[in-house]
N, C-alpha and C positions, 0 to 999 in steps of 0.2 A: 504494500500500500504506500503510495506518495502521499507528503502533507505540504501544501503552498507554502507555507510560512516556516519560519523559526519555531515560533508561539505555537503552531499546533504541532512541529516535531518534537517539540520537548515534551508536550503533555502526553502524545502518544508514548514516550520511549518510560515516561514516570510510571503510564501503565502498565508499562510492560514491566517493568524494576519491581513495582512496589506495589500494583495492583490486584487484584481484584478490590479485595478489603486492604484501604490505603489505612497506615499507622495512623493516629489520633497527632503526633507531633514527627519530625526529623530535625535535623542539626544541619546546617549547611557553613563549609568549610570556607571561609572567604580570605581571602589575602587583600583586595584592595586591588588586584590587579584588572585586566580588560575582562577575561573569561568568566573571572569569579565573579564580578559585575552584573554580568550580563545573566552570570545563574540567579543570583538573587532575585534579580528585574522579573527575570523569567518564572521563576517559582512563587513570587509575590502573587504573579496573575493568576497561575496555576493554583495557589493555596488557597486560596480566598473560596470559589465555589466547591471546592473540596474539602473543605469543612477542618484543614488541617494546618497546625501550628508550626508556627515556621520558628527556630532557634539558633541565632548564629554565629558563632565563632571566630575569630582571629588569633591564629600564633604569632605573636609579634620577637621574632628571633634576635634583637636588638643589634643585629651585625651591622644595620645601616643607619645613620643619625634621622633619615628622611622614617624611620620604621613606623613609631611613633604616630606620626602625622598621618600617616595611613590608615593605621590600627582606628583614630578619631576619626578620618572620614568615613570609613566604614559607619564606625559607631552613632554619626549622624546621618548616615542613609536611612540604616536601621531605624532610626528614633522616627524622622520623617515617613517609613514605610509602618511603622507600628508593630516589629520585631524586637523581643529580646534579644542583646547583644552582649559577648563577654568581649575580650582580650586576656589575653595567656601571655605574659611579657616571660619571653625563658633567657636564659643567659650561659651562652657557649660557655666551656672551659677552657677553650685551645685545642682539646685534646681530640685524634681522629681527624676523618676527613669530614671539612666543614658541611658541604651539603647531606652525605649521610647522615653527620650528625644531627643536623636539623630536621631533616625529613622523621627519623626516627623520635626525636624527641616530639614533633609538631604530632605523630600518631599516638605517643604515650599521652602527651597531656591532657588529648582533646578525649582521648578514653576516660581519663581520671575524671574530666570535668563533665562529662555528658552525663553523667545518672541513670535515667534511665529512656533516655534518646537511646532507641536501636539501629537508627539508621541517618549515616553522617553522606551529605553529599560532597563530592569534590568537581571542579571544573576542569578537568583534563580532557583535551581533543583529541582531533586525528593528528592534529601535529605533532603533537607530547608522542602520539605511537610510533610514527614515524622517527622524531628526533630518539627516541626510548631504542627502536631497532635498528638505528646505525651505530650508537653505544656499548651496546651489546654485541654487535658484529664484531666490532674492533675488539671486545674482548674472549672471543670465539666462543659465543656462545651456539645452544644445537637448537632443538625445538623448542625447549621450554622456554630459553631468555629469549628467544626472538618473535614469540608467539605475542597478538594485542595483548595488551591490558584486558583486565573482565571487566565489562560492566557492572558487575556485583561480585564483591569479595568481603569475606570475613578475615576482620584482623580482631587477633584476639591481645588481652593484656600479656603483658613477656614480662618475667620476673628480673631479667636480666636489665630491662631497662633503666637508667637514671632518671631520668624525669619523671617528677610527680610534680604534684600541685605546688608543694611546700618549696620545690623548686623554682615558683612562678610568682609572679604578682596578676594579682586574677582582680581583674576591673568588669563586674556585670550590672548590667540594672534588674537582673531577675536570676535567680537559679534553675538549674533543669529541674524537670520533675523527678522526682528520686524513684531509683532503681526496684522493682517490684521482688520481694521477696521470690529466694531461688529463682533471680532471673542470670540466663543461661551468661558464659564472660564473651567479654569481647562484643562489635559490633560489625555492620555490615556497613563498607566503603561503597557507596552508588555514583556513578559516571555514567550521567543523562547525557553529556555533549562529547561522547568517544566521537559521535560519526559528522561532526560539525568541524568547518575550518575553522582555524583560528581569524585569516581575513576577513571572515563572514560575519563572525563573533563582535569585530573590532568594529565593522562600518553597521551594525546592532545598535552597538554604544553609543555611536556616535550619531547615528542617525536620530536615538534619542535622546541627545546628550547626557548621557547617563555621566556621575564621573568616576573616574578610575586613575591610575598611573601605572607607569613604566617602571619595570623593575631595571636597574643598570647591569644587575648582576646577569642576564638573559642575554649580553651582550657582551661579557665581559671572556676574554678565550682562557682564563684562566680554567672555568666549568666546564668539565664535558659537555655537556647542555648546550652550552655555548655555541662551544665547538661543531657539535652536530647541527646546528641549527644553521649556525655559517654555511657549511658545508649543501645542505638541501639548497640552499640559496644559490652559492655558486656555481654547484651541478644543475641548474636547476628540475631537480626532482621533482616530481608531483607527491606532496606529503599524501594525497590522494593512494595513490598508487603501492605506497609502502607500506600505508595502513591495509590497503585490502591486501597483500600479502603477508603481512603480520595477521591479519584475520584466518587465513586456510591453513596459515601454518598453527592457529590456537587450534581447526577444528582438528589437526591431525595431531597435537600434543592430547586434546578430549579422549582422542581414540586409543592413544597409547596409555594416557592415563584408566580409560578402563580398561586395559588389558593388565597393568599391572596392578589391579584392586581383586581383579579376578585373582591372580594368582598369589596376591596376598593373602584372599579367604582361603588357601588351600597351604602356604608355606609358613603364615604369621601367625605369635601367638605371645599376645601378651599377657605378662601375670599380675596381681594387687602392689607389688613396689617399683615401677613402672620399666620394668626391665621388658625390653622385646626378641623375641626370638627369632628366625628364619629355621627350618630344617634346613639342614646343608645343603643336603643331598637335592629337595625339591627345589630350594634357591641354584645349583650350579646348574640345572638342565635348562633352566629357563635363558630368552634370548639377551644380549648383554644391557640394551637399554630399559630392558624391563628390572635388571637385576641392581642399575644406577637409580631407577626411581625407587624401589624398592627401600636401597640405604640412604639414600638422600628423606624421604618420608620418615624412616627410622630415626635417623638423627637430628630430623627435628623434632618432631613428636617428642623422645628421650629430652632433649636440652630445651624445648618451649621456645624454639627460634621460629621467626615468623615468615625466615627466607631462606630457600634450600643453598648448599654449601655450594664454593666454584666448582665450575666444571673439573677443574686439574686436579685438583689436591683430591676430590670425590672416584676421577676414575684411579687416582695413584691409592687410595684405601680399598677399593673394592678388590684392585689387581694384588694387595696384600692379604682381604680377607679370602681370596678364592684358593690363594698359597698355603692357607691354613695359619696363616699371620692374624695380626692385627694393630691394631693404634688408635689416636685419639684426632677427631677433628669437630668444631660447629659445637662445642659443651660435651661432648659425648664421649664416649669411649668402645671401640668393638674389639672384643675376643672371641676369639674361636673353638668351640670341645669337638671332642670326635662327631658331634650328634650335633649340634646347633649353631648357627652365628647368632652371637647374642650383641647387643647394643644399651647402656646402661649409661648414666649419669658420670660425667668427665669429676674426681674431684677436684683435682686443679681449676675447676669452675667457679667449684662451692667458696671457694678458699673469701673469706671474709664477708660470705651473706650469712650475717647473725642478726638476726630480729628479737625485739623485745615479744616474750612469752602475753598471749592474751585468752580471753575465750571462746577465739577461733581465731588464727594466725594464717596469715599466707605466708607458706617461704616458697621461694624458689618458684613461683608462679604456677606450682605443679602440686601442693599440697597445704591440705587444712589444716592443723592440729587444734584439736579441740580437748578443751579438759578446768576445772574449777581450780582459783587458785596460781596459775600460770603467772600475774601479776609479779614482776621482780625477777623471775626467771628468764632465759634464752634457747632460743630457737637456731641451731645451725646441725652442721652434717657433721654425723658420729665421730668422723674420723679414727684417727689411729689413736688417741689418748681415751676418747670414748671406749674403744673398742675394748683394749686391755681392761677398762671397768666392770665390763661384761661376764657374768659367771662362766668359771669354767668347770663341764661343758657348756658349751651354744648352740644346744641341737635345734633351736627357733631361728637362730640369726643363717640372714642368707651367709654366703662366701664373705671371707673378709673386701673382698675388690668390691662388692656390692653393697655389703654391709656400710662402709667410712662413709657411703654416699647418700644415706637414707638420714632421714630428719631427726634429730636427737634432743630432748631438754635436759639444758645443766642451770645450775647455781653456781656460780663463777667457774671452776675446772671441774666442780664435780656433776656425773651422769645421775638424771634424776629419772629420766624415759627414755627408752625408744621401742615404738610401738612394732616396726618391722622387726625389731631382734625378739620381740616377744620380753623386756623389760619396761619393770616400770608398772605401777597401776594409774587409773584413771585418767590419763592422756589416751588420745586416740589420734592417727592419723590417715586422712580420707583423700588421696589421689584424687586430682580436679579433670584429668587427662583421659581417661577409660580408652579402650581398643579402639573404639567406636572413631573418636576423633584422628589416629591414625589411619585409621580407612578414607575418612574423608580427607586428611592431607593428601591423601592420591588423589582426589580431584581436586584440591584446591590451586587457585591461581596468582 
């Protein structure tokens, strides 16, 4: 089906995203720049006879003195359109690479601060696909890095992340609505304008004079971003063109992705302390791309990473686990027994997430500990000083490799629980991760 307009392809693509029964509220991602403008514009018109609350956001990453003033005009569109509006001010360390590091933090915050908004939109186009699979190229990636963007993706909380709120100065004139008991983690990332130019978008703006600004950094060749974007210019490429090959190459990663789901229900098998198995034997007959998603799925799911490892380092683990080796990549750790490839919790991961004990704790974004009392005490992994606290024998406790890496409470150095060694009364710990959600890392994008 064709739609004349901009206005009516966005309301078609919202139905498609988020339709039948649209949510009561969403969150939409805004930066201040052209696209995100023109989402807002768009969804204003859109929200109003669909009966749904619009709520929206700014990460103001403070790298630019102009950031600020942005974050404000945003904040006075919003007032004038009659949306609540936050800002998220976060403040780099130095440390890493800058844009990763933002991108990563701009998806923690906006998790912390949403409640119970389940669905955040973003303005990324066909260009972003385009400029995303020449990035990718250069750093040889196969089907999966060169595959679109999804229109709808689940990102969930990463324990691993730094940013939280407390790392932010949070400017709202309203709060979300708060999160509904046992409501599931993480939210769903929506991109209504994947199949929109960015040109199209621009003479939108402007045609309404909506306002917005220009980011310098979009131009700056320091960014890959940049760089790629240059590049489509000077060749000139039809960003048209790369997105719809970046689209046939997602529907043939879809296919390989179900084929490695299928043979996950026949080769995978996870247990209660989030250790996952392969049979060997059924893992080494299967084709080699099925046997890269396979452990790429595996260690993330094991480490709660939100993005599968590189290419290189992933095929240089697999060709050690298939030798009956193993090693550590992405939080994780794989070993090999005569019977299984197993994949378990990296400790060199763990090494200094220690949480204050409460009653109910997240550590490591991958478990609950529940228990009366916990106030004053600490939440980190058994380790080796734990371990030797451990009665001997330990016919409860997994392997010692497994063991150091499971969630343990002390009172300064000494072991007070650990519920996977079978010590300790009245603490409990409930794995947030089930099989279930490795499955679906196989399709997810």
């Amino acid at each position: 089906m064709t739609h004349d307009t901009l206005t009516d392809r966005f309301a078609a693509r919202m139905g498609a995203l988020l339709g039948p029964d649209f949510p009561k509220d969403i969150a939409l991602a805004v930066s201040g720049g052209g696209d995100s403008m023109v989402m807002l514009a768009l969804s204003h018109e859109w929200a109003r006879p669909m009966g749904v609350g619009l709520w929206v956001v700014t990460v103001d990453h403070g790298i630019r003195p102009e950031s600020a003033d942005e974050a404000a005009m945003v904040a006075a569109e919003c007032a004038a359109l009659g949306h609540p509006h936050a800002t998220l001010r976060w403040h780099w360390d130095g440390q890493g690479n800058l844009q990763d590091a933002a991108r990563r933090a701009r998806l923690a915050l906006i998790d912390r601060w949403r409640g119970g908004l389940a669905h955040v939109l973003f303005a990324h186009t066909q260009d972003d696909v385009a400029e995303t699979f020449l990035m990718r190229l250069a750093r040889g990636s196969g089907v999966e890095g060169l595959s679109a963007m999804a229109e709808r993706r689940l990102v969930r909380a990463q324990g691993g992340d730094v940013a939280t709120l407390s790392d932010a100065e949070v400017t709202q004139t309203a709060p979300p609505p708060p999160a509904p008991q046992g409501a599931a983690p993480g939210f769903q990332v929506i991109r209504p304008l994947l199949g929109e130019g960015r040109a199209g978008l621009r003479h939108f703006a402007q045609t309404l004079n909506l306002p917005f600004v220009d980011d310098p950094s979009n131009a700056d060749p320091r960014f890959d971003r940049a760089r790629a974007r240059a590049a489509l210019a000077q060749l000139g490429i039809d960003a048209a063109d790369i997105a719809a090959t970046a689209r046939r190459l997602a529907r043939a990663r879809d296919a390989l992705a179900a084929r490695a789901r299928s043979v996950a229900e026949e080769v995978a098998r996870a247990d209660d302390l989030g250790v996952l198995r392969f049979d060997r034997d059924g893992f080494a007959d299967v084709e080699r791309d099925t046997q890269l998603r396979l452990l790429a799925a595996g260690l993330q799911w094991v480490a709660g990473a939100e993005y599968r490892p590189r290419a290189a380092p992933l095929e240089a683990l697999l060709d050690r686990a298939l030798a009956g080796g193993g090693g550590t990549l992405h939080g994780a750790q794989v070993e090999v027994t005569r019977a299984h490839i197993e994949i378990f919790r990296e400790y060199a991961a763990l090494a200094g997430l220690d949480v204050p004990g409460g009653i109910a704790t997240l550590w490591d974004g991958r478990w609950r500990i529940h228990g009366a009392g916990l106030a004053g005490m600490r939440v980190r992994a058994l380790g080796d000083a734990g371990w030797a606290q451990l009665p001997v024998p330990r016919p409860e406790a997994p392997r010692h490799a497994i063991a150091r890496t499971m969630p343990a409470v002390f009172v300064g150095e000494r072991l007070v629980a650990c519920p996977a060694a079978g010590f300790g009364s009245g603490v409990t710990a409930e794995l947030c991760t089930p099989r279930g959600h490795f499955l679906a890392g196989l399709n997810a994008h």
